[in-house]
SEZA-264607 format. One record per atom (N, C-alpha, C, CB): residue in one letter; residue number from 0; y, x negated, z negated; atom name. Coordinates in steps of 0.1 Angstrom, whole numbers, plus 5000, padded with zeros to 4 digits. Atoms other than C-alpha are relative to their C-alpha. Glycine has a CB too. Layout:
BEGIN
   type   seq      y      x      z   atom
      A   NUM      Y      X      Z     CA
...
***
This chain:
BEGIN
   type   seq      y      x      z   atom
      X     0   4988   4992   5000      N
      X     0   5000   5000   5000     CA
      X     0   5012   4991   5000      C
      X     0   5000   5010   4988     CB
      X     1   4989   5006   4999      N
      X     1   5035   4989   5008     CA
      X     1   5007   5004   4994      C
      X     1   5004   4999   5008     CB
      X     2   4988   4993   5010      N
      X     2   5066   4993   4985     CA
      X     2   5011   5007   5015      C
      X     2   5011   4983   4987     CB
      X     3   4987   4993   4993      N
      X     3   5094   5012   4996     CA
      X     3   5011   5003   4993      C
      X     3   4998   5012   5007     CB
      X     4   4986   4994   5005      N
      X     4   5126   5030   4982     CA
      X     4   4994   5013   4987      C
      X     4   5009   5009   5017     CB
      X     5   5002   4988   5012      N
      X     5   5123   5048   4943     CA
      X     5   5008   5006   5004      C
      X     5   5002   4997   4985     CB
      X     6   4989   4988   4999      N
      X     6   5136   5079   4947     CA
      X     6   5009   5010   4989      C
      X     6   4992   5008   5007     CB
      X     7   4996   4997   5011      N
      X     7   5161   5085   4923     CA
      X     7   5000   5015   4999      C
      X     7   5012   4994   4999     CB
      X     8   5000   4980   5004      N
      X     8   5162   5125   4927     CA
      X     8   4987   5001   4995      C
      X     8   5002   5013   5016     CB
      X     9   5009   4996   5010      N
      X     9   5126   5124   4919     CA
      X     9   4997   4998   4987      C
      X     9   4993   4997   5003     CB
      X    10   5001   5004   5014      N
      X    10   5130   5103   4888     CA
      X    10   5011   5007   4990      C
      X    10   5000   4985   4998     CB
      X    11   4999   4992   5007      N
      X    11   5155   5121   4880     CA
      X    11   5000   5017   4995      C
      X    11   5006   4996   5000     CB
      X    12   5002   4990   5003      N
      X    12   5146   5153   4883     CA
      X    12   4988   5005   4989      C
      X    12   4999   5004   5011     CB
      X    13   5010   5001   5013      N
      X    13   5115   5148   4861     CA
      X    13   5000   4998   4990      C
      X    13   4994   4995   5000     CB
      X    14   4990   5003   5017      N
      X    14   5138   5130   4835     CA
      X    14   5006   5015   4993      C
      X    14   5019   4989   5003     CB
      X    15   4992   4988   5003      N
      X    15   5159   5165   4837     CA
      X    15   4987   5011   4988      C
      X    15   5005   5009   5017     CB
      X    16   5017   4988   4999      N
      X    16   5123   5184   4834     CA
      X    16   4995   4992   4989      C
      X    16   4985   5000   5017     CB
      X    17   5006   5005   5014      N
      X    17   5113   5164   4803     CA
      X    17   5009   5003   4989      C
      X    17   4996   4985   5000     CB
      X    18   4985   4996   5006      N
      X    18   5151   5168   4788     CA
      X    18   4999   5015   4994      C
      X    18   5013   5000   5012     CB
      X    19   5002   4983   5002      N
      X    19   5144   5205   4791     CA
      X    19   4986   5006   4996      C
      X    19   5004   5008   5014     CB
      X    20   5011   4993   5007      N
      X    20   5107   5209   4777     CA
      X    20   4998   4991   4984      C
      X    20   4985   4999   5010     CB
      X    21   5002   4999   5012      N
      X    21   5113   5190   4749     CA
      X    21   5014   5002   4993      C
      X    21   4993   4989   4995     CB
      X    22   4990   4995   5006      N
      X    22   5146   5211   4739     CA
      X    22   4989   5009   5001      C
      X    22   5017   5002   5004     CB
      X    23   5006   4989   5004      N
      X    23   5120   5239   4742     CA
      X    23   4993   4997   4988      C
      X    23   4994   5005   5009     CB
      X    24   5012   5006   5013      N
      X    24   5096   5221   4716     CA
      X    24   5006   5000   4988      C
      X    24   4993   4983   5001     CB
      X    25   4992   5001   5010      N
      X    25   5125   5214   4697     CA
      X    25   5007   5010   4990      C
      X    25   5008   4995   5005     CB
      X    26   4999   4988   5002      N
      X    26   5136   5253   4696     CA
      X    26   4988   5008   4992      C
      X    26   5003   5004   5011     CB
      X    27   5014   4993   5009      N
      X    27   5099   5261   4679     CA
      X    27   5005   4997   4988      C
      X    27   4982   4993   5002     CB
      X    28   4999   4998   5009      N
      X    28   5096   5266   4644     CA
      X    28   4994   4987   4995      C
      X    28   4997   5010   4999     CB
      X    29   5009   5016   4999      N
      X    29   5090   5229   4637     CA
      X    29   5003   5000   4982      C
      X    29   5010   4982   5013     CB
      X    30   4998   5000   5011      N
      X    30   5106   5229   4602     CA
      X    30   4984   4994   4984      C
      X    30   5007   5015   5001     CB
      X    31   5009   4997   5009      N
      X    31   5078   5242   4579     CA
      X    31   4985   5007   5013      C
      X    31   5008   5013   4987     CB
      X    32   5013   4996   4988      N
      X    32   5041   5241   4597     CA
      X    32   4996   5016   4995      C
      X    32   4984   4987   4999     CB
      X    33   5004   4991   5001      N
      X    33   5031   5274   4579     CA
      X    33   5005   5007   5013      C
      X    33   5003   5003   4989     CB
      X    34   4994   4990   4993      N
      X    34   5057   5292   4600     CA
      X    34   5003   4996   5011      C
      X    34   5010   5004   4996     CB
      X    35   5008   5002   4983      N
      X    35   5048   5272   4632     CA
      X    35   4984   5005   5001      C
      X    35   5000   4981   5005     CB
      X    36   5014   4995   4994      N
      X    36   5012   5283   4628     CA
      X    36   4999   5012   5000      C
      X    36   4989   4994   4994     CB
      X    37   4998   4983   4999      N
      X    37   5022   5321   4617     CA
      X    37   4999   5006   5013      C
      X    37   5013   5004   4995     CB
      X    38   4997   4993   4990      N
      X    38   5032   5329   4648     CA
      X    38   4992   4996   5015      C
      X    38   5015   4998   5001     CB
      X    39   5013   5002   4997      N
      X    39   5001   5329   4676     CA
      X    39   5010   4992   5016      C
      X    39   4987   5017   5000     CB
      X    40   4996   5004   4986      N
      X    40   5027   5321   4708     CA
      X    40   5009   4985   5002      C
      X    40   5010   5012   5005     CB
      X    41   4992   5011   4999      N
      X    41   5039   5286   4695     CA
      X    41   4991   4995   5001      C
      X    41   5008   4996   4993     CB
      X    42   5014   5007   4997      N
      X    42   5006   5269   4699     CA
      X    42   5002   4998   5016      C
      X    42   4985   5011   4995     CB
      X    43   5001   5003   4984      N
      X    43   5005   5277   4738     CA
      X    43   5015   4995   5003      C
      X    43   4994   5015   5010     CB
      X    44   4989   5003   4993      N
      X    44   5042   5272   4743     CA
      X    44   5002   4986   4994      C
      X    44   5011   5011   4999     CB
      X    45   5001   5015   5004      N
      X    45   5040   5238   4725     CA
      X    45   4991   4993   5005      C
      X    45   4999   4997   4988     CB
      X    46   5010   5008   4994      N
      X    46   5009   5225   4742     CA
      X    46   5004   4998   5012      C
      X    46   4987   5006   5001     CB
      X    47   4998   4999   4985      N
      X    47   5023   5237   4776     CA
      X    47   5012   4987   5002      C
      X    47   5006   5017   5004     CB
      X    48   4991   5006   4994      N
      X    48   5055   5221   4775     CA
      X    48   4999   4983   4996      C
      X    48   5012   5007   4995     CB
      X    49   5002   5014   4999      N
      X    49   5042   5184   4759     CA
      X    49   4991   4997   5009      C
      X    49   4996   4995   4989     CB
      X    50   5015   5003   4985      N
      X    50   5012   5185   4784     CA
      X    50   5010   4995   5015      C
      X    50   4988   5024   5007     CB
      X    51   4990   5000   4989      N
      X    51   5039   5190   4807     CA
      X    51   5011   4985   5005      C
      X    51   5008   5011   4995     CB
      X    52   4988   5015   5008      N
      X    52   5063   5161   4791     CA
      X    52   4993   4987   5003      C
      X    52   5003   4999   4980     CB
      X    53   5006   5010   4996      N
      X    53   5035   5135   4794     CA
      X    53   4997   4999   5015      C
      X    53   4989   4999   4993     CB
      X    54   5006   4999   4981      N
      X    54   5024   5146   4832     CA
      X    54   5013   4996   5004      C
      X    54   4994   5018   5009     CB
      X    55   4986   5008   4995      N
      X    55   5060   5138   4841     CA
      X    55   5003   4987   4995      C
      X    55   5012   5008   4998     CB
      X    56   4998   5011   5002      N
      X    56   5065   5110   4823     CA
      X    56   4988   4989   5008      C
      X    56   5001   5001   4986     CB
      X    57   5012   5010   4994      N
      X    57   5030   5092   4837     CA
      X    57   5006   5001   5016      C
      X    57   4981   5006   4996     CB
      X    58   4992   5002   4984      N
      X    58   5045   5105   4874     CA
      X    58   5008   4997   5005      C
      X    58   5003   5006   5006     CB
      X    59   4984   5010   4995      N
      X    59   5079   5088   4872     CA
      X    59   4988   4979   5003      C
      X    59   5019   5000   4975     CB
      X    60   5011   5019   4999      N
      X    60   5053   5051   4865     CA
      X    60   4996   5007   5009      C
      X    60   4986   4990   4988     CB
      X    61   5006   5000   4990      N
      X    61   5035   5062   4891     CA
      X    61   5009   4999   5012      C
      X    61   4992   5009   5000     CB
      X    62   4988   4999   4984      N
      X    62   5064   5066   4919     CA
      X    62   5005   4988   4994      C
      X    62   5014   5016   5004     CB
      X    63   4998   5015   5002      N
      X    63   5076   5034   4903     CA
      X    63   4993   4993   5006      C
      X    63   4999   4996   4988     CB
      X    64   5006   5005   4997      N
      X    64   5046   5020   4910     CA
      X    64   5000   4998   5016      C
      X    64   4991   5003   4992     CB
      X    65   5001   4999   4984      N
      X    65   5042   5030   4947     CA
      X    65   5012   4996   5007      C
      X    65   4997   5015   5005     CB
      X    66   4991   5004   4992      N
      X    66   5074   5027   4957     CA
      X    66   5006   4991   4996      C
      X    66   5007   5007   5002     CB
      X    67   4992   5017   5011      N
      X    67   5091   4998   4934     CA
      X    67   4989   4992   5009      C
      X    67   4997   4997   4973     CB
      X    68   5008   5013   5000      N
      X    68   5061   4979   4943     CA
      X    68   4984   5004   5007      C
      X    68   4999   4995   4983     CB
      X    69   5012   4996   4993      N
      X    69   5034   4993   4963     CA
      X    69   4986   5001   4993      C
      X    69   4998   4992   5009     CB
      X    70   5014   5001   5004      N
      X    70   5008   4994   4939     CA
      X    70   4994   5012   5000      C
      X    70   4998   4993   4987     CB
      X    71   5009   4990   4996      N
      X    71   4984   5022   4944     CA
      X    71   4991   5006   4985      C
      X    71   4989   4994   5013     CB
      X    72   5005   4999   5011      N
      X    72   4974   5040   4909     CA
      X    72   4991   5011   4998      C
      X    72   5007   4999   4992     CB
      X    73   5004   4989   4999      N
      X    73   4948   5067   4907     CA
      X    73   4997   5006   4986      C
      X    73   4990   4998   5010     CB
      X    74   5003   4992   5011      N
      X    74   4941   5072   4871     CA
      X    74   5010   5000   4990      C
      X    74   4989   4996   4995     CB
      X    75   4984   5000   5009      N
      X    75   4974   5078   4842     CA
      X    75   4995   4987   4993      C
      X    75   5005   5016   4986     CB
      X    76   5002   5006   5011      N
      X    76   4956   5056   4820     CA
      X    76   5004   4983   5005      C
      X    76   4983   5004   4995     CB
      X    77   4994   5014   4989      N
      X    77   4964   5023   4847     CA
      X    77   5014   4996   5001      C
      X    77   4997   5004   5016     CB
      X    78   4983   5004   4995      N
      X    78   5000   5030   4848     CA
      X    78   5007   4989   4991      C
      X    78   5011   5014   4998     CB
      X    79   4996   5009   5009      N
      X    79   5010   5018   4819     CA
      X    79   4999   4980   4999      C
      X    79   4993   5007   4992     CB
      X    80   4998   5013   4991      N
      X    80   4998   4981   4821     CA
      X    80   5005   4996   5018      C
      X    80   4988   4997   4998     CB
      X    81   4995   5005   4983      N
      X    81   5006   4979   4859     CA
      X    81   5020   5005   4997      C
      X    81   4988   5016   5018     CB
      X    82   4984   4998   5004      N
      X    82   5045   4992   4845     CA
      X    82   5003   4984   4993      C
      X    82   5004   5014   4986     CB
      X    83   4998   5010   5004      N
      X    83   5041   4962   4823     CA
      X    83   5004   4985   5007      C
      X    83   4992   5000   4994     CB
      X    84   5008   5017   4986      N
      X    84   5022   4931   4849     CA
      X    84   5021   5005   5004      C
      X    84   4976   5006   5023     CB
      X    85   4987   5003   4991      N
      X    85   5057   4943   4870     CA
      X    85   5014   5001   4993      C
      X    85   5001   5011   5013     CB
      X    86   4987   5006   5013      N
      X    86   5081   4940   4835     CA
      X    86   5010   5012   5005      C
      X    86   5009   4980   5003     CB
      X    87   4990   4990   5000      N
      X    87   5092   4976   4843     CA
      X    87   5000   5012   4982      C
      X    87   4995   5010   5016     CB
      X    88   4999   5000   5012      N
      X    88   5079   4979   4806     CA
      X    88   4994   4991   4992      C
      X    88   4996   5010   4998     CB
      X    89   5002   5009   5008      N
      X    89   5078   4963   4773     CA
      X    89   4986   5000   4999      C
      X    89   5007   5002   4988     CB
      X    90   5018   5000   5005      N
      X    90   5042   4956   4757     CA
      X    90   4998   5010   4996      C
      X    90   4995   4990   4989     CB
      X    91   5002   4990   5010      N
      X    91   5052   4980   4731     CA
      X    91   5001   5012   5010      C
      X    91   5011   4999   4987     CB
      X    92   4996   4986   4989      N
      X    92   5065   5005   4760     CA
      X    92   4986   5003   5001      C
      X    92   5009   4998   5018     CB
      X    93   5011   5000   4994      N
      X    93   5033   4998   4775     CA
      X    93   4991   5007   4988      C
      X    93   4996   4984   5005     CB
      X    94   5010   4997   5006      N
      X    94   5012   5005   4747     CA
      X    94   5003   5014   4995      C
      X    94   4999   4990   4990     CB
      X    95   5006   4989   5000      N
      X    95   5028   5036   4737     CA
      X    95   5001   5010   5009      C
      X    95   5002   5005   4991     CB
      X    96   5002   4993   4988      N
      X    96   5028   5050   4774     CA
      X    96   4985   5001   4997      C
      X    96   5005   4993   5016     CB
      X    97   5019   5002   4992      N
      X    97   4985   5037   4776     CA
      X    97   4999   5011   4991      C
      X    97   4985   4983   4996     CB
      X    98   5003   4990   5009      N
      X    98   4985   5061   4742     CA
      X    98   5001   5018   5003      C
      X    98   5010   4996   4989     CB
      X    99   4994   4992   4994      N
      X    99   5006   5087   4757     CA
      X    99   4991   5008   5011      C
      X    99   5011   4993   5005     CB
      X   100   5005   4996   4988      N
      X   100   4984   5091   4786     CA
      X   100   4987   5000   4997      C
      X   100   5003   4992   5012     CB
      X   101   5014   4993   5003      N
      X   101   4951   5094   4768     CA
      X   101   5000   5010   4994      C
      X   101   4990   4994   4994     CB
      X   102   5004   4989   5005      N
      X   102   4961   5120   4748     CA
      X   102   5006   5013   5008      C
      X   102   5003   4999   4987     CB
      X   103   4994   4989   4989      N
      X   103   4974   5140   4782     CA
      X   103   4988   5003   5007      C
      X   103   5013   4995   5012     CB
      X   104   5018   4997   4996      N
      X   104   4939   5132   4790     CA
      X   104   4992   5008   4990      C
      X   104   4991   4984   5000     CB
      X   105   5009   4995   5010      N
      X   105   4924   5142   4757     CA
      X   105   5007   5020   5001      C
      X   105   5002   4989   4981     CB
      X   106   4996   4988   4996      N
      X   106   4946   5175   4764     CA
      X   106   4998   5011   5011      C
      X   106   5008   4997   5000     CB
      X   107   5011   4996   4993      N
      X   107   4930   5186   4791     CA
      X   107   4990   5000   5008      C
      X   107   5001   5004   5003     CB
      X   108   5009   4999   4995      N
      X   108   4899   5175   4795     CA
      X   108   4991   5007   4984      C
      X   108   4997   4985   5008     CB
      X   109   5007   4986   5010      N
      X   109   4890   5186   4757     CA
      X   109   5011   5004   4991      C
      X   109   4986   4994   4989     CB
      X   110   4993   4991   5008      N
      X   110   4915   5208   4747     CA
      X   110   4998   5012   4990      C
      X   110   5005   5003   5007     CB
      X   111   5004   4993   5011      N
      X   111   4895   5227   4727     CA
      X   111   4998   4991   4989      C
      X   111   4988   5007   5002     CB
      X   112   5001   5011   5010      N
      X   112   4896   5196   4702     CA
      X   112   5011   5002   4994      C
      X   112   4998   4986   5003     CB
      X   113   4987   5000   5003      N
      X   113   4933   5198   4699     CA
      X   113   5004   5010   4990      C
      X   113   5007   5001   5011     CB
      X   114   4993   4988   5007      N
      X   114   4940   5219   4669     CA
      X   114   5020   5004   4998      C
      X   114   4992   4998   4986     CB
      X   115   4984   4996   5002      N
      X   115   4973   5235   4659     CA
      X   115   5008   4992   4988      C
      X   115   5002   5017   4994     CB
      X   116   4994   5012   5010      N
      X   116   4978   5213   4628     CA
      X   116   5003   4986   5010      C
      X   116   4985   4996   4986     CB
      X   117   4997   5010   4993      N
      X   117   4974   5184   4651     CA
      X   117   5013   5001   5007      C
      X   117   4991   4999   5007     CB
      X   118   4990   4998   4995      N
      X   118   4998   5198   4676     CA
      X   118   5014   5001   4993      C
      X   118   4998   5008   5006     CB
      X   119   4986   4996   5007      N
      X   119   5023   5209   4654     CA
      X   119   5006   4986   4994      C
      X   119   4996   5011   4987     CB
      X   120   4997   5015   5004      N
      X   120   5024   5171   4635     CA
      X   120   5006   4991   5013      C
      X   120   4986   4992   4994     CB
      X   121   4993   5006   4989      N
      X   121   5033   5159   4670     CA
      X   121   5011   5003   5003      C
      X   121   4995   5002   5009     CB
      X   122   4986   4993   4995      N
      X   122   5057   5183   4681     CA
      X   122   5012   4995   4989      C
      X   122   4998   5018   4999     CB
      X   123   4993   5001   5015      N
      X   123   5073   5179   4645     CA
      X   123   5006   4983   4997      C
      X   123   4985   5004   4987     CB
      X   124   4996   5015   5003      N
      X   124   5072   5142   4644     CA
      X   124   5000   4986   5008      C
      X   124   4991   4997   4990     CB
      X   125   5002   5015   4992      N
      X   125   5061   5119   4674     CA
      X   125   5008   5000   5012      C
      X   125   4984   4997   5005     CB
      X   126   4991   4997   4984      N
      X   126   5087   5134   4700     CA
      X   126   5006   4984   5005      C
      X   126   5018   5013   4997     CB
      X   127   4995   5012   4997      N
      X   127   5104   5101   4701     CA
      X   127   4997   4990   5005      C
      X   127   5002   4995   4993     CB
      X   128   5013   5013   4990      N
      X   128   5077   5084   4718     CA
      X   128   5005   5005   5014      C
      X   128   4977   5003   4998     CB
      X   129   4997   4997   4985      N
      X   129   5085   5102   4749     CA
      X   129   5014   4997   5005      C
      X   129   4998   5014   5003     CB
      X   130   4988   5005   4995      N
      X   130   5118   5096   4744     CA
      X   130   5003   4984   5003      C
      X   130   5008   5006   4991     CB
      X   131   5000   5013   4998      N
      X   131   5116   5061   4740     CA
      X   131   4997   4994   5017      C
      X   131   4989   4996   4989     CB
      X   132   5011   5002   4984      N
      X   132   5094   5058   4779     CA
      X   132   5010   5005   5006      C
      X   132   4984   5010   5003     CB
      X   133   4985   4992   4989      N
      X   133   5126   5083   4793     CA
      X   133   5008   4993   4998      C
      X   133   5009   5014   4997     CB
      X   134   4986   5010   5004      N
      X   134   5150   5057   4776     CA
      X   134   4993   4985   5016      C
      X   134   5000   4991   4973     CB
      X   135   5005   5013   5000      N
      X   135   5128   5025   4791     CA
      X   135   5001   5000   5017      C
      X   135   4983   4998   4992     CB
      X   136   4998   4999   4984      N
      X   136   5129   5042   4828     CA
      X   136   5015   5002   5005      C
      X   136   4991   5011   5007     CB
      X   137   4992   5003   4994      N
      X   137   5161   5047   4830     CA
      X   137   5008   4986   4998      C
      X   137   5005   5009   4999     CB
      X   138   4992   5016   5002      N
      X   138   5168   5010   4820     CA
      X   138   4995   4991   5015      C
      X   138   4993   4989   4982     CB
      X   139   5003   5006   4987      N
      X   139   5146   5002   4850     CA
      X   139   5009   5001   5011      C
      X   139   4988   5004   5004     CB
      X   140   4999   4994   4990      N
      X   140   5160   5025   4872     CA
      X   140   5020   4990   5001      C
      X   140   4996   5022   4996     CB
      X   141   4987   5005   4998      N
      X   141   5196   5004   4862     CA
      X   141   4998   4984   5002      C
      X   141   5011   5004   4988     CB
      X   142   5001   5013   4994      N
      X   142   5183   4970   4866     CA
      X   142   4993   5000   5012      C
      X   142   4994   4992   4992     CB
      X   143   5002   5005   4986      N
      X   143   5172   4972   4900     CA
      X   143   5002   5008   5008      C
      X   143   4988   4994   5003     CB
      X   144   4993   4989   4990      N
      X   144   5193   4994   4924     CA
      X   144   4995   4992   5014      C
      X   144   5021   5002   4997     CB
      X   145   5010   5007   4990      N
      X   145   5172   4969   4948     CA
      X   145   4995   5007   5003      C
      X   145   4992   4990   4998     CB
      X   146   5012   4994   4996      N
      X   146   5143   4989   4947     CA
      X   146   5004   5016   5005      C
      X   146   4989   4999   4987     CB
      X   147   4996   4984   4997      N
      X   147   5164   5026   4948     CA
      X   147   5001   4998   5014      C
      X   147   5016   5007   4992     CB
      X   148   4995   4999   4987      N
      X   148   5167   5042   4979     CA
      X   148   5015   5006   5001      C
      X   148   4991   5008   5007     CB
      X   149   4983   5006   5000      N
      X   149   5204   5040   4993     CA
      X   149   5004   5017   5010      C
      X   149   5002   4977   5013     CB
      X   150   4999   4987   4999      N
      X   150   5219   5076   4995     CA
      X   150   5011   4999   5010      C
      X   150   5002   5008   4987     CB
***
């Protein structure tokens, strides 16, 4: 595969689209877990929209990958080091994207594992990981206007 031109409307439209599912995560009843698990329609609307939040985030590294740099990635769990090898992330980025992207895996391939206590401790407390990976691409996306395509 050959590199070509990142396409900043894609990355940022996916940045927007992660911006806006985790102000919805943020709008759940995160406070007190009793009164996130009371209510039977925050479960699916919190699963949906981090499920969501990682699949965009692993598809911005991936259009990095292909187009920054031609590398060809077929599984989420790959991106992450191959972001690193090309120093479009830290170690630590790296490590908690590889994290990130098994449990988008463990989400649905066994999503019947995932309970609501679990979810809820996420939603509640580990948001910052995603944000951290949205901070780390757009630092890429400003050190190398090389690789952007030219509007």
């Amino acid at each position: 595969m050959t590199s070509g031109n990142v396409s900043a409307r894609v990355i940022g439209r996916r940045l927007k689209m992660i911006e806006d599912l985790l102000r919805q995560i943020r709008a759940l009843p995160l406070d007190i877990p009793a009164v996130f698990l009371a209510d039977s329609k925050n479960y699916p609307v919190a699963e949906s929209c981090l499920r969501r939040c990682l699949e965009a985030l692993l598809d911005i590294g991936r259009h990095i990958l292909a187009k920054g740099y031609g590398a060809a990635v077929s599984e989420y769990k790959d991106i992450p080091k191959l972001l690193q090898k090309h120093a479009a992330l830290a170690e630590d980025e790296s490590h908690t994207l590889h994290i990130l992207a098994g449990y988008r895996n463990r989400m649905v391939h066994f999503y019947y594992e995932v309970s609501e206590e679990e979810l809820y401790r996420i939603c509640a407390q580990e948001l910052g990981d995603i944000e951290r990976i949205t901070d780390a691409y757009r630092r890429w996306v400003k050190q190398h206007p090389d690789k952007m395509e030219q509007a």
